[in-house]
N, C-alpha and C positions, 0 to 999 in steps of 0.2 A: 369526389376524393375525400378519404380521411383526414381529418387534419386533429396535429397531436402538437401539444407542447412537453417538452424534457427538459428537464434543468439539473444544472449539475455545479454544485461551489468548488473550492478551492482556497486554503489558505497559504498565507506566507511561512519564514522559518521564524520571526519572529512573534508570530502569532503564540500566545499564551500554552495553548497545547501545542502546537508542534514543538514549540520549542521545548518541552518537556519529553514529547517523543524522540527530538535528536539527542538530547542528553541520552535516554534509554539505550538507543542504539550503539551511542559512541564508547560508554559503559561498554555494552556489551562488544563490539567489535575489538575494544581493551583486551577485554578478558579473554579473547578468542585468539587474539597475539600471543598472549601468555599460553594459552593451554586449548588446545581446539577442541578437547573435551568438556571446556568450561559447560555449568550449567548456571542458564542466567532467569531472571525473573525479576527485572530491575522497573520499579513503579516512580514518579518522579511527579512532584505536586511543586509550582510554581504560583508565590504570592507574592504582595508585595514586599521589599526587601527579602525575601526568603526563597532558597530554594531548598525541598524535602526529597531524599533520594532514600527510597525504602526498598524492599524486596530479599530474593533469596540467592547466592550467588557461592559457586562453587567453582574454585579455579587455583590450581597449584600455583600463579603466580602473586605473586603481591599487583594490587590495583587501586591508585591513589585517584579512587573518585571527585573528590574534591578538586584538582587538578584537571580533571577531564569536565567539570562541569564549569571552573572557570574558563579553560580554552571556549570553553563551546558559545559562551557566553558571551566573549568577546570577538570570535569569528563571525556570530550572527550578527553582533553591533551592537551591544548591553554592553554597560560598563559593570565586570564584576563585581569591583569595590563598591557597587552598591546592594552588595547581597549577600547574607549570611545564609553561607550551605551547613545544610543538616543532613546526615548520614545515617542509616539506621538500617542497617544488612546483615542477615543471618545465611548460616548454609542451605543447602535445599534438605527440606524435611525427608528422613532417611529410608521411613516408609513409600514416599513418590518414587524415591532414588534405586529402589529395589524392585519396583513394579516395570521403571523407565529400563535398570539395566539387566533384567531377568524378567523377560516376557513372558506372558501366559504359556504361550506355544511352547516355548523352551521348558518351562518347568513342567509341562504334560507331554513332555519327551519329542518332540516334531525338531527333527535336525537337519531341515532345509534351511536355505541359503532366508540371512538375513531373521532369523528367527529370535536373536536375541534381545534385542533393542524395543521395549513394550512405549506405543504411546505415550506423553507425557499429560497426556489431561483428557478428556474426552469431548465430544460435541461434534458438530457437523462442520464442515467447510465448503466454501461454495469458492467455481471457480466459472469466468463468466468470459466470453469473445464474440464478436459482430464483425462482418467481413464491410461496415460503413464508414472505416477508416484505416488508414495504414498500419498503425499502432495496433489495430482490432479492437480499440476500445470503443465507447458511446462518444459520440463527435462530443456534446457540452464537456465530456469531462475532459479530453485531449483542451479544447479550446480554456476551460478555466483553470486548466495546469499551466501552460503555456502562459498566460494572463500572469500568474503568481511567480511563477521563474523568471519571468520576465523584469517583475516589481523589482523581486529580489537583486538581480543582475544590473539593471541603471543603477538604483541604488546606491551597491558596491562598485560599481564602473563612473562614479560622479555624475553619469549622464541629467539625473535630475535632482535636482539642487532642493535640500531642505524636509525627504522625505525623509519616513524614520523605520525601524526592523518588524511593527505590528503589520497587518493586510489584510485584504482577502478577496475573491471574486468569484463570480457568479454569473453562469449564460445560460441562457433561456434557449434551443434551437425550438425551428419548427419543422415539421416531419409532414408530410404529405405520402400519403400510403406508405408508412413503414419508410421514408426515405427523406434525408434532410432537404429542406428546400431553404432554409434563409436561416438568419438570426433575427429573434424576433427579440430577447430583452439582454444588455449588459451594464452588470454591477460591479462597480471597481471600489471598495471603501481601503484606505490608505492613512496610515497615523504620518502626520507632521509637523512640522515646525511652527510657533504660534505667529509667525513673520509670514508666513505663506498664504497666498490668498486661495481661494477655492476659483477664483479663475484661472489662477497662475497655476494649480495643480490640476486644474481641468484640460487645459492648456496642453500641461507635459505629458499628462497620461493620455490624450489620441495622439501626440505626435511622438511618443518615444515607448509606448508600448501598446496600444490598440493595434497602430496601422501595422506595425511589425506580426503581431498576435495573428490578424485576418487576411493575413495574404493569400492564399491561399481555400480560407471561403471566407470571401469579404463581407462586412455589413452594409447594407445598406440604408438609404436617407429615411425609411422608415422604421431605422431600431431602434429604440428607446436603450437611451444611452447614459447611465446615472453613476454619478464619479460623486463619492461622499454624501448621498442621500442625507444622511443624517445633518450634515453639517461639518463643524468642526471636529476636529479628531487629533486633540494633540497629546490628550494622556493615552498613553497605549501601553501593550504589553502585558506585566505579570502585576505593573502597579494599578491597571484599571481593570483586568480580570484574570481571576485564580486558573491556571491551567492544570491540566492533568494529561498523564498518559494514556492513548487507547482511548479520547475522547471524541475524535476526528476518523471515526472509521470508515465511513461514505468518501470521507478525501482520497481515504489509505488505497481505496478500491475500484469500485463503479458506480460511485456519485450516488447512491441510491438505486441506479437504474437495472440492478439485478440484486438477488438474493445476498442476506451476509448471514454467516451463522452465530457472530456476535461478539467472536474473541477477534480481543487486538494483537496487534504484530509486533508493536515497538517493544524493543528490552527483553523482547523472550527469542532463548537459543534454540537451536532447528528442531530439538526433541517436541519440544511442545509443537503439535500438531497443528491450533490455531493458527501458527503462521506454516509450515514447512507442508504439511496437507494443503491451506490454502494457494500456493505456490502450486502443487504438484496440479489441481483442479483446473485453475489458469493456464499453463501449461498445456493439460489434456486438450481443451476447451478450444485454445487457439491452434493447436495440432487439428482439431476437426474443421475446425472453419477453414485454415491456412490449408487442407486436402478437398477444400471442396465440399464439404458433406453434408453443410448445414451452411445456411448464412447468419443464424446466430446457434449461441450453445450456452448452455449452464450445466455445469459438473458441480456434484454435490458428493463428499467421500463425509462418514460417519465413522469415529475411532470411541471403543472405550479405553478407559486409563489402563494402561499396565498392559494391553495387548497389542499383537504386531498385525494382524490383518485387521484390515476394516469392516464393521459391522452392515455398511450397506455402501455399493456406489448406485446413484445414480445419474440419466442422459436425459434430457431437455432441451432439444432442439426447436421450441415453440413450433412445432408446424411445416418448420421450413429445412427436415432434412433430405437428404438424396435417399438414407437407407432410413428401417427406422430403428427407434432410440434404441428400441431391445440388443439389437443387433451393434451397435455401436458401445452398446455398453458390454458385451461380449466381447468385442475386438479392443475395446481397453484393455480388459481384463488380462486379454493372453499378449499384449503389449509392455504392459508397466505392471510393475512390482509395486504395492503401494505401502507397504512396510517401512514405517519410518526411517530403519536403516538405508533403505533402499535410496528413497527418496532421497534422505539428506547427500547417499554419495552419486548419482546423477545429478543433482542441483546443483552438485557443489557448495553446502549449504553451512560448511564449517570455516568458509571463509570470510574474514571481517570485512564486510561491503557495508554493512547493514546499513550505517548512517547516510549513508547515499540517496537511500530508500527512502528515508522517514521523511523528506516533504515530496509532493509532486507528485506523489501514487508510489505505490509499490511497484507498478505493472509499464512504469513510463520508459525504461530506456532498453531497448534490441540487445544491450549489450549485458541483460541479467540473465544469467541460464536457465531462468524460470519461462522466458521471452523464447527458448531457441526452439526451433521446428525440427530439429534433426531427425526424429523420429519420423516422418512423415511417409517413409517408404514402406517402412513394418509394418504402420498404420492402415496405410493403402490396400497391403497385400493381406493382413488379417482379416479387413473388410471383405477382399476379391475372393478369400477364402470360404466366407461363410456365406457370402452371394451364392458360391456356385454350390454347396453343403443341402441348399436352399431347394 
């Protein structure tokens, strides 16, 4: 038998870049109350004493960032009064703004549906599902999501006494022919209190978030089980490392274990393709696996700036589809409309969720409409279509 090791991290919300990714989003979810047209482009750098909120943002409402980055600050469990916020926000440059709201298509006269609305940046997007878990994600990453929400949750629930808002965690699975068979390595590092002993937090962490974490595939007595490696961990946060936006991208997604095309998701509004493409891929991806077609898949859509159809899709069902790719990427085609317009009003992509998203994966809860299968009938019957065409 094969035998493969996958590993997959996961950070907390107080971790130095998430927490500058939830600043982006909550920014943005702001701005999308105000005006659902907003265009956002919100960059956020976290150091010590300082937080730097930069970027391009166009929104007919008034939005007191400052305000939204104290909330946010002290919802994670920062004390804001120990941080001077800096603001530095321009409109969206007026040249992207003309490319974004007059599409190539439109201005060379094509007055089909959804033609107006051009890409907001260009680059590829990749969208990724495996039918070896419920979620359809790679097991390490469902299990080192779970790990981190969890931290979060005692935490905020008093369950464990004396942790603090920094985190992060890490699982090793091992795979035996393409299929998981155990946990082979877990890394839990956790900022706290300088009173707390590393037994005492070894202690809390298998009894109030491991055993909870692995119920459902347990570890066992030979997993190598490491809770603060390093040691001590009591400076954390923004005062022992500088964060930034869009630096935690393997979190945001599939842990490493499939393609990324490179842009980040936090603080940018659905135009920009980087998230709203990556969303629609995802989407596709787990519409194939969730009909059967493939038991893993990668979707790849390529947008240039200013234009509303995509420059290339492609299908990647490594080996293990029912039909092949060719064919699959035909029956996308005559399924989904991949025009950003498109996309943003099937996702429902102008509604303020965002901050939801930015720790724990973008791809984590059934209840995001990038997650729902609705389509799965069309999908079926386009396939059945080109079967019999065949």
């Amino acid at each position: 038998m094969e035998t493969r090791y996958l590993t997959a991290e996961s950070v907390c919300e107080g971790h130095p870049d998430k927490l500058c990714d939830l600043i982006a989003d909550s920014v943005l979810d702001t701005c999308l109350r105000k005006d659902r047209a907003s265009r956002v482009a919100c960059e956020v750098m976290a150091t010590k004493g300082k937080i730097i909120v930069a970027g391009e943002i166009t929104c007919s409402g008034k939005v007191d960032i400052k305000r939204i980055v104290r909330s946010t600050l002290q919802n994670v469990g920062y004390d804001p009064r120990k941080f001077q916020i800096l603001v530095f926000v321009h409109k969206q440059s007026p040249d992207i703004a003309k490319g974004v709201d007059n599409a190539l298509e439109a201005r060379s006269g094509d007055t089909s549906w959804y033609n107006t609305l051009g890409a907001g940046d260009q680059g590829t997007m990749y969208g990724y599902a495996t039918n070896e878990t419920r979620q359809m994600l790679p097991l390490p990453v469902v299990l080192a999501n779970r790990i981190t929400k969890r931290l979060d949750r005692v935490r905020h629930d008093g369950l464990i006494k004396g942790i603090k808002p920094d985190g992060k965690a890490q699982v090793t699975v091992e795979y035996k022919d393409g299929k998981p068979s155990r946990v082979k390595t877990i890394i839990v590092s956790v900022q706290h209190e300088a009173s707390k002993t590393l037994d005492e937090l070894s202690k809390d962490i298998h009894t109030h978030v491991l055993w909870k974490c692995f119920e459902d595939f347990p570890f066992d007595e030979n997993t190598e089980i490491l809770i603060n490696p390093s040691g001590r961990f009591v400076e954390g946060g923004p005062a022992a490392d500088t964060g930034l936006t869009g630096r935690k991208l393997m979190v945001d997604t599939y842990g490493g274990l499939a393609a990324h095309g490179g842009g980040a998701f936090c603080g940018k509004d659905p135009t920009k393709v980087d998230r709203s493409a990556a969303y629609m891929a995802r989407n596709i991806a787990k519409h194939i696996v969730w009909c059967g077609l493939a038991e893993r898949c990668q979707i790849n859509i390529a947008y240039a700036i200013g234009k509303a159809d995509p420059v290339s899709v492609e299908v990647d069902t490594f080996g293990t589809g029912k039909v092949s790719d060719e064919m699959l990427q035909k029956a996308i085609l005559e399924v989904w409309c991949l025009r950003p317009a498109a996309i943003i009003e099937l996702l429902n992509l102008r509604f303020p969720r965002y901050a939801e998203t930015a720790v724990y994966g973008h791809f984590s809860s059934c209840l995001y409409p990038w997650e729902d299968v609705s389509k799965y009938k069309e999908l079926k019957e386009a396939v059945m279509k080109l079967e019999q065409d065949n």
